[in-house]
CHARMM internal coordinates of N, CA and C (Angstrom, degrees):
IC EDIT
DIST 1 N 1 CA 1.4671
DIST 1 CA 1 C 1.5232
ANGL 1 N 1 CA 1 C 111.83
DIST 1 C 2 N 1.0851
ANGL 1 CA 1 C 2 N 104.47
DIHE 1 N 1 CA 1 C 2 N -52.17
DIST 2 N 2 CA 1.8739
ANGL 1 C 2 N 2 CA 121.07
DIHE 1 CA 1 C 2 N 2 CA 178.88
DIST 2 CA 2 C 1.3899
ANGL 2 N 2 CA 2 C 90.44
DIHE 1 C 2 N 2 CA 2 C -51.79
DIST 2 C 3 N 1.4246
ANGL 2 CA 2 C 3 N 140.70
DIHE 2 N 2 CA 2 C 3 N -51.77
DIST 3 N 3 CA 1.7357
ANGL 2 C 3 N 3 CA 128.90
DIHE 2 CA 2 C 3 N 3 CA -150.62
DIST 3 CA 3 C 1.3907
ANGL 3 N 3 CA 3 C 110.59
DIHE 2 C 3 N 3 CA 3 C -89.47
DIST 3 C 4 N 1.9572
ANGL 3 CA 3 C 4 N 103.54
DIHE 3 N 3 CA 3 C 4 N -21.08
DIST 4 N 4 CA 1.3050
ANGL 3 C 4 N 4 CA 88.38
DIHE 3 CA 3 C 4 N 4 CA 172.14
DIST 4 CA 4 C 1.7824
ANGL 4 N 4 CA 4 C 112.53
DIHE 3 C 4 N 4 CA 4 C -92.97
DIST 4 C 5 N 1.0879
ANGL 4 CA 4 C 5 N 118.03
DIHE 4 N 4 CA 4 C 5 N -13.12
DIST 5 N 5 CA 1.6549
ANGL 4 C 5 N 5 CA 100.50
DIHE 4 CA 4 C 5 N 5 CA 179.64
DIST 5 CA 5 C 1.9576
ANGL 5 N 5 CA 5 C 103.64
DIHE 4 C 5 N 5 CA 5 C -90.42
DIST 5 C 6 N 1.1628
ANGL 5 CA 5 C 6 N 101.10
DIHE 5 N 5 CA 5 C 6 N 10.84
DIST 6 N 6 CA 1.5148
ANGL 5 C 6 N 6 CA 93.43
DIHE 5 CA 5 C 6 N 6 CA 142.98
DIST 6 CA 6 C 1.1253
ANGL 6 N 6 CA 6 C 143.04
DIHE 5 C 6 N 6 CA 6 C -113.54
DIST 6 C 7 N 1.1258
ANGL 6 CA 6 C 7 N 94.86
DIHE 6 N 6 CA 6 C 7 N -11.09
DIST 7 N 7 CA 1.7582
ANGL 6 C 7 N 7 CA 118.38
DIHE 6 CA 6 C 7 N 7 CA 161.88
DIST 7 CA 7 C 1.8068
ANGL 7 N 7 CA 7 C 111.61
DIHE 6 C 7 N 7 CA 7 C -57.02
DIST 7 C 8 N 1.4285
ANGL 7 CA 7 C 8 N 96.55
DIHE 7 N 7 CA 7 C 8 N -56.44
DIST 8 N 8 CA 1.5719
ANGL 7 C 8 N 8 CA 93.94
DIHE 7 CA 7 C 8 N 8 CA 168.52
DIST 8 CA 8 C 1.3963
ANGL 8 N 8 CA 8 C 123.55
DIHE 7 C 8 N 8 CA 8 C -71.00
DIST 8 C 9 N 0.9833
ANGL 8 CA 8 C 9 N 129.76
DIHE 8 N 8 CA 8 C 9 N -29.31
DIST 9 N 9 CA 1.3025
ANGL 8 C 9 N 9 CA 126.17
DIHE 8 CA 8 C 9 N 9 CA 179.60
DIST 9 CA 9 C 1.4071
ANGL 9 N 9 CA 9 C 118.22
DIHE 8 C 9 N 9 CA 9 C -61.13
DIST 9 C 10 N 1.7157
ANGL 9 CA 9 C 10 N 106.33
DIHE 9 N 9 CA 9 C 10 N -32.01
DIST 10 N 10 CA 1.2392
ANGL 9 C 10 N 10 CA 125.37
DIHE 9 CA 9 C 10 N 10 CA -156.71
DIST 10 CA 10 C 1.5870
ANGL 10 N 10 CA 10 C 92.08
DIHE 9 C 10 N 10 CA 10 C -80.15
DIST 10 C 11 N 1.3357
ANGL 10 CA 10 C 11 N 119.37
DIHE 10 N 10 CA 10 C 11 N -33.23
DIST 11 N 11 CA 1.6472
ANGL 10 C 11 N 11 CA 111.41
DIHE 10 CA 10 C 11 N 11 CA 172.87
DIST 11 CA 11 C 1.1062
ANGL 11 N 11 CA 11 C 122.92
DIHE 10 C 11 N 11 CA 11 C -94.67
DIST 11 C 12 N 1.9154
ANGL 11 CA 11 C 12 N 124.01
DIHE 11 N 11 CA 11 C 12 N -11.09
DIST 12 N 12 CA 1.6176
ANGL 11 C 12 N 12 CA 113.80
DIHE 11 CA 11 C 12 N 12 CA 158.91
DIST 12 CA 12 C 1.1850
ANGL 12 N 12 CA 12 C 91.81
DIHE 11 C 12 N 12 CA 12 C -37.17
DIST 12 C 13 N 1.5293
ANGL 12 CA 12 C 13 N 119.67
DIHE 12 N 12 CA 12 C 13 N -74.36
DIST 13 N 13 CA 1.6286
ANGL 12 C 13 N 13 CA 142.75
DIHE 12 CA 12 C 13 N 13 CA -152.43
DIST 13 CA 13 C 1.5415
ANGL 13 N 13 CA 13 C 101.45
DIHE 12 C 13 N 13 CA 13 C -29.11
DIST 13 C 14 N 1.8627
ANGL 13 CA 13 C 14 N 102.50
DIHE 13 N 13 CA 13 C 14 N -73.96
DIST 14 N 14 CA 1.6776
ANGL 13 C 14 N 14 CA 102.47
DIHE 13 CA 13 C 14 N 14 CA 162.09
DIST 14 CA 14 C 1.3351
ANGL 14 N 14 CA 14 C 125.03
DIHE 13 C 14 N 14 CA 14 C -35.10
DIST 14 C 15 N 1.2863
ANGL 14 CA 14 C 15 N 123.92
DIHE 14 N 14 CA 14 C 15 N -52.46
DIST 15 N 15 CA 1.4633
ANGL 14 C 15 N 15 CA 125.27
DIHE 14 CA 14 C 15 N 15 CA 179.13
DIST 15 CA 15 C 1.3357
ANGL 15 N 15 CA 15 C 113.53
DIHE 14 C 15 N 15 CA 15 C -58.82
DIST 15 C 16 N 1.2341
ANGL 15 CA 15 C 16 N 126.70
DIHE 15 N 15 CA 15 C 16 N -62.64
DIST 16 N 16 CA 1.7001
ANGL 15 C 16 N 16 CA 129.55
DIHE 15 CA 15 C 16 N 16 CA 171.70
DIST 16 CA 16 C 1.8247
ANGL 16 N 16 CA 16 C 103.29
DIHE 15 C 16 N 16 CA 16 C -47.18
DIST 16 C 17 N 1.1157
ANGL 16 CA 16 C 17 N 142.16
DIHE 16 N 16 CA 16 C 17 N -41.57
DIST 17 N 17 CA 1.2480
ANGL 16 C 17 N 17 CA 149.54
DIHE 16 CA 16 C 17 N 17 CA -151.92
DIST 17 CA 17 C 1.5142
ANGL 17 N 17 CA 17 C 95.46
DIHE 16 C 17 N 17 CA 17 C -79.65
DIST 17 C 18 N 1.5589
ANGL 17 CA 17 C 18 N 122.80
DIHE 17 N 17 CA 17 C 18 N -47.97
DIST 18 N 18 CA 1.1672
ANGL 17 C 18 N 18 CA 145.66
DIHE 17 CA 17 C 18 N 18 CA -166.07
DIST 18 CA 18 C 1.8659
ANGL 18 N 18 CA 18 C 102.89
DIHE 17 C 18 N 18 CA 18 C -75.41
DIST 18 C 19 N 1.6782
ANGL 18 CA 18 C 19 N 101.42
DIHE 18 N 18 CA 18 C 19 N -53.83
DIST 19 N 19 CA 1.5696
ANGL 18 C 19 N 19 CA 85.62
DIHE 18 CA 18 C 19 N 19 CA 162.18
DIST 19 CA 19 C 1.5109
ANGL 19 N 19 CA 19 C 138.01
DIHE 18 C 19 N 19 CA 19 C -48.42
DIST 19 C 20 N 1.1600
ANGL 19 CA 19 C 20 N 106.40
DIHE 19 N 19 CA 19 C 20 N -58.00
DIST 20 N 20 CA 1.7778
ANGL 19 C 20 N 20 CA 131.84
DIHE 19 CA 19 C 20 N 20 CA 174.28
DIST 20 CA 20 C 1.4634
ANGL 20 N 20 CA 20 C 101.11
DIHE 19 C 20 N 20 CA 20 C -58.50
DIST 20 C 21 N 0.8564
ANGL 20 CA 20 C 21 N 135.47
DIHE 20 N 20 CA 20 C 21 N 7.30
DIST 21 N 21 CA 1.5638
ANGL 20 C 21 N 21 CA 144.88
DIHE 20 CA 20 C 21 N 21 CA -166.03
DIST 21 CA 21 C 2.1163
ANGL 21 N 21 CA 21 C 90.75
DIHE 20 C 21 N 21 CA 21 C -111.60
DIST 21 C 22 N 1.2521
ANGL 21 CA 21 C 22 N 83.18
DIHE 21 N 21 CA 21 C 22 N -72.29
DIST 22 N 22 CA 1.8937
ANGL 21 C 22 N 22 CA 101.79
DIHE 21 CA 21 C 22 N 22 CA -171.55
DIST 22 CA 22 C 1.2387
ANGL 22 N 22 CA 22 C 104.67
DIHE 21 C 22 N 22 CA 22 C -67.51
DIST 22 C 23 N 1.6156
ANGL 22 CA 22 C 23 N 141.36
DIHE 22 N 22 CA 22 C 23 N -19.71
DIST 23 N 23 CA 1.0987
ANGL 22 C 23 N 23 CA 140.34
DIHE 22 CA 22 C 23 N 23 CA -167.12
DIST 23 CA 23 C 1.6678
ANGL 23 N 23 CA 23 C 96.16
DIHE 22 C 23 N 23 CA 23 C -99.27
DIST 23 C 24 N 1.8617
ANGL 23 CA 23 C 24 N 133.65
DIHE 23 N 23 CA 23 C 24 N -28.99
DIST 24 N 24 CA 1.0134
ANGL 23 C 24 N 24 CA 119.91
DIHE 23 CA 23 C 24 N 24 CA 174.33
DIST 24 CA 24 C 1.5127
ANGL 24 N 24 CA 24 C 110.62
DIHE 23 C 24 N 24 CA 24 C -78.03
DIST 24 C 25 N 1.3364
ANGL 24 CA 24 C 25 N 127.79
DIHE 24 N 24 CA 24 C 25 N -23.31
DIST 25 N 25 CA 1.2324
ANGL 24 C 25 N 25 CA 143.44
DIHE 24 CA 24 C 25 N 25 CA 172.90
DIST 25 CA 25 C 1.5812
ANGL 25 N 25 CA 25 C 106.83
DIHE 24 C 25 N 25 CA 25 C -53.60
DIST 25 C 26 N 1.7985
ANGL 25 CA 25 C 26 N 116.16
DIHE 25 N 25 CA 25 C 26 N -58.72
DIST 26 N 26 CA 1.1253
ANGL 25 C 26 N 26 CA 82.24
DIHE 25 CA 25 C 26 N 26 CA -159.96
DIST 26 CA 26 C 1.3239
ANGL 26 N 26 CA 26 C 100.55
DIHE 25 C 26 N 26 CA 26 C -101.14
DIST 26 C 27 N 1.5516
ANGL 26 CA 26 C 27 N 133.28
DIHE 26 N 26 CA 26 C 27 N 33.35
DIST 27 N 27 CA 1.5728
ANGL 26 C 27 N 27 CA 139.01
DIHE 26 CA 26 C 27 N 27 CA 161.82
DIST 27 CA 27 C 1.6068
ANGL 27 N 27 CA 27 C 97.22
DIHE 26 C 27 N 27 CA 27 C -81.58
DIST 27 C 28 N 0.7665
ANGL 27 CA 27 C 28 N 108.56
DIHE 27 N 27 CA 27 C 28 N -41.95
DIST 28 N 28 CA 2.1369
ANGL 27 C 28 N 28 CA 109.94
DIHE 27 CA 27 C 28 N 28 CA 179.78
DIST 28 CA 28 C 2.2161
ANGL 28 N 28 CA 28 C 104.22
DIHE 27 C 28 N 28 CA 28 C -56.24
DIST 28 C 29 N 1.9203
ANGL 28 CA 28 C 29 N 78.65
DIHE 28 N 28 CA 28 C 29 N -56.23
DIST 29 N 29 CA 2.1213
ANGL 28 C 29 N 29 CA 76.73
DIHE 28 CA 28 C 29 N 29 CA 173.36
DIST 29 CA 29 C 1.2446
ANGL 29 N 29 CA 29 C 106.06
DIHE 28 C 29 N 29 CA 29 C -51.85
DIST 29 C 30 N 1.4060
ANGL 29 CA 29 C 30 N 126.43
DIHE 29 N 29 CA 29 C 30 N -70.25
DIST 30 N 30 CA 1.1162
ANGL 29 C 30 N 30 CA 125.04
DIHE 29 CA 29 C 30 N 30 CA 166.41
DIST 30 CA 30 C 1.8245
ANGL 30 N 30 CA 30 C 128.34
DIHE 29 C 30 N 30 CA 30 C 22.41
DIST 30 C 31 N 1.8927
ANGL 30 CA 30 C 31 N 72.00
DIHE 30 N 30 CA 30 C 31 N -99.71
DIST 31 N 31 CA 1.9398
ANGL 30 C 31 N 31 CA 90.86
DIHE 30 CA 30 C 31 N 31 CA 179.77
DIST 31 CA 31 C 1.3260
ANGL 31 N 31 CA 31 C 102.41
DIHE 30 C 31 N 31 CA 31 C -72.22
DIST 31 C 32 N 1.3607
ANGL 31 CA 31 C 32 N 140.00
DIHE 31 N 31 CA 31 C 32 N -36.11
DIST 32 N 32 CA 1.5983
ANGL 31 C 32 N 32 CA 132.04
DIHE 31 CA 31 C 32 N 32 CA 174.99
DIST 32 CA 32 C 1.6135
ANGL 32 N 32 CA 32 C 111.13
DIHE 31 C 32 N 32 CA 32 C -52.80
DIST 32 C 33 N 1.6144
ANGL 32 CA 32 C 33 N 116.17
DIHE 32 N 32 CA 32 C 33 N -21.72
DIST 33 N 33 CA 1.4707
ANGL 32 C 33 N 33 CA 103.55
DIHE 32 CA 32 C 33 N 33 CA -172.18
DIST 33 CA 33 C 1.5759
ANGL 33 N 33 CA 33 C 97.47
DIHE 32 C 33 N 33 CA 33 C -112.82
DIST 33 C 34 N 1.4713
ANGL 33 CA 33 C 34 N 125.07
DIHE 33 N 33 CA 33 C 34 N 5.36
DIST 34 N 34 CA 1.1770
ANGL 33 C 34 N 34 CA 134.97
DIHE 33 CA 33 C 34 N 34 CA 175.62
DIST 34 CA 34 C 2.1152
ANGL 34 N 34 CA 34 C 105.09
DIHE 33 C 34 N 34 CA 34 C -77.79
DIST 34 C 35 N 1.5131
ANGL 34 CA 34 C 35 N 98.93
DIHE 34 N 34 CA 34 C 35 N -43.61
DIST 35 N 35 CA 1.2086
ANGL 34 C 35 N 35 CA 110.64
DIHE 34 CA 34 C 35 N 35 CA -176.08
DIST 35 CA 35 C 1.4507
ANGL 35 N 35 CA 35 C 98.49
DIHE 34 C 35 N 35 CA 35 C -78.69
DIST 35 C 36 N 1.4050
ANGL 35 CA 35 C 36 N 129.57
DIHE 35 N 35 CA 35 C 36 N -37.09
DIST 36 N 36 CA 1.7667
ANGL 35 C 36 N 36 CA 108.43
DIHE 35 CA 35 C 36 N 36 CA -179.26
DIST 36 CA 36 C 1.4284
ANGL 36 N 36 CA 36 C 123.27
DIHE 35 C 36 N 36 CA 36 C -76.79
DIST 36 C 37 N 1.6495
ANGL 36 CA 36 C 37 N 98.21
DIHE 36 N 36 CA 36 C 37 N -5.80
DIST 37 N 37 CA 1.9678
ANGL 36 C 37 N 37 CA 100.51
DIHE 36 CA 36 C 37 N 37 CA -177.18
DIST 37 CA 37 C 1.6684
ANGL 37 N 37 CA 37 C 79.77
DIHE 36 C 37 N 37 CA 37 C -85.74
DIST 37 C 38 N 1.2331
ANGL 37 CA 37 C 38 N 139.78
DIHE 37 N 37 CA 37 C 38 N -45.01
DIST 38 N 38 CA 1.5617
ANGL 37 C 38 N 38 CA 114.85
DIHE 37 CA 37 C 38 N 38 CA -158.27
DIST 38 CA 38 C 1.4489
ANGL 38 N 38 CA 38 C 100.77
DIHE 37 C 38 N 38 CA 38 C -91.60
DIST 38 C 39 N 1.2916
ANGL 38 CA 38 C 39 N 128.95
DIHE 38 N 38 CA 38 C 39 N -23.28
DIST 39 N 39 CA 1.8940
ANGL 38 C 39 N 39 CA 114.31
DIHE 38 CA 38 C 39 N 39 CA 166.80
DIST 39 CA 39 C 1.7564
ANGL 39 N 39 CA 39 C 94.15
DIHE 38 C 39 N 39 CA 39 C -61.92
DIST 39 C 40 N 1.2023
ANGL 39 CA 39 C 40 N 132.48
DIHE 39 N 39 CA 39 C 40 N -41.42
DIST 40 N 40 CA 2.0755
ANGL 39 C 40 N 40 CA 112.36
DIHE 39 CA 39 C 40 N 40 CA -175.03
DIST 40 CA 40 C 1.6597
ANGL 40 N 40 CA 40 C 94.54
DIHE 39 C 40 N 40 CA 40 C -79.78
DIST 40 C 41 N 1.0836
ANGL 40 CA 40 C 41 N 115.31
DIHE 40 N 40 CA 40 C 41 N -44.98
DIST 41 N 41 CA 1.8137
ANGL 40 C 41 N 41 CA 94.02
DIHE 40 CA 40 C 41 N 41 CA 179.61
DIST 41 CA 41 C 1.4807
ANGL 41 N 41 CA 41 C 111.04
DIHE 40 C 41 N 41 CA 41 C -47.63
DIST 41 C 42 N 1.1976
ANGL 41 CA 41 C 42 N 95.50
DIHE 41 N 41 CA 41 C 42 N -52.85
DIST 42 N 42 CA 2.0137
ANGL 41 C 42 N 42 CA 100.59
DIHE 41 CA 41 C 42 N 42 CA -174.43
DIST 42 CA 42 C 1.4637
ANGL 42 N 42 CA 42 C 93.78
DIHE 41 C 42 N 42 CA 42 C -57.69
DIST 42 C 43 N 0.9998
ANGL 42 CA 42 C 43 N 145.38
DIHE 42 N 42 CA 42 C 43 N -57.00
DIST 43 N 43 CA 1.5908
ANGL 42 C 43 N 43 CA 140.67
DIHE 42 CA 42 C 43 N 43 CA -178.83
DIST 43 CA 43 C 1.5250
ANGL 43 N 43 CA 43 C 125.39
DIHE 42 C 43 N 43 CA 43 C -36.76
DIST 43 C 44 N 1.7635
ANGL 43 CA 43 C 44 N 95.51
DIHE 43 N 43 CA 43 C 44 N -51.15
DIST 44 N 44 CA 1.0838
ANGL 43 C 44 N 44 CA 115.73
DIHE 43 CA 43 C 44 N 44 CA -173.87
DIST 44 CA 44 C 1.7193
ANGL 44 N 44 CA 44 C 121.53
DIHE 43 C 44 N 44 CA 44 C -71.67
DIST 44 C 45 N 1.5255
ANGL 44 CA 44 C 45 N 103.54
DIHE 44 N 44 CA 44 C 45 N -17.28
DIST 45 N 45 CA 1.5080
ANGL 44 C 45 N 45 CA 113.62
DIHE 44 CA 44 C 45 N 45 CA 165.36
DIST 45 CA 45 C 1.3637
ANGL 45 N 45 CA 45 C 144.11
DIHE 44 C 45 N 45 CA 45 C -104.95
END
COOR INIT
IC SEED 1 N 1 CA 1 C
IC BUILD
C-alpha cells in the first residue's frame, strides 16, 4: 500500500515537473516569436 501511494505521488510530482517544464518552453516561444514579429515590423518600415 505504502509503495503504491508513492509511486503515485512520485508521478503527480513528474506530472507537475512536466508542466513547469512546457510552460517555461512555451514563455521562451513566446518572447522568441515576440522578437521575430518586431525584427519583420522593423523590416517592414
Amino acid at each position: 500500500m505504502v509503495r503504491e501511494r508513492g509511486r503515485s505521488h512520485y508521478q503527480l510530482s513528474n506530472i507537475k515537473r512536466k508542466k513547469e517544464e512546457n510552460y517555461q518552453l512555451s514563455t521562451v516561444n513566446c518572447q522568441l516569436s515576440t522578437i521575430d514579429c518586431q525584427l519583420s515590423t522593423g523590416f517592414c518600415t
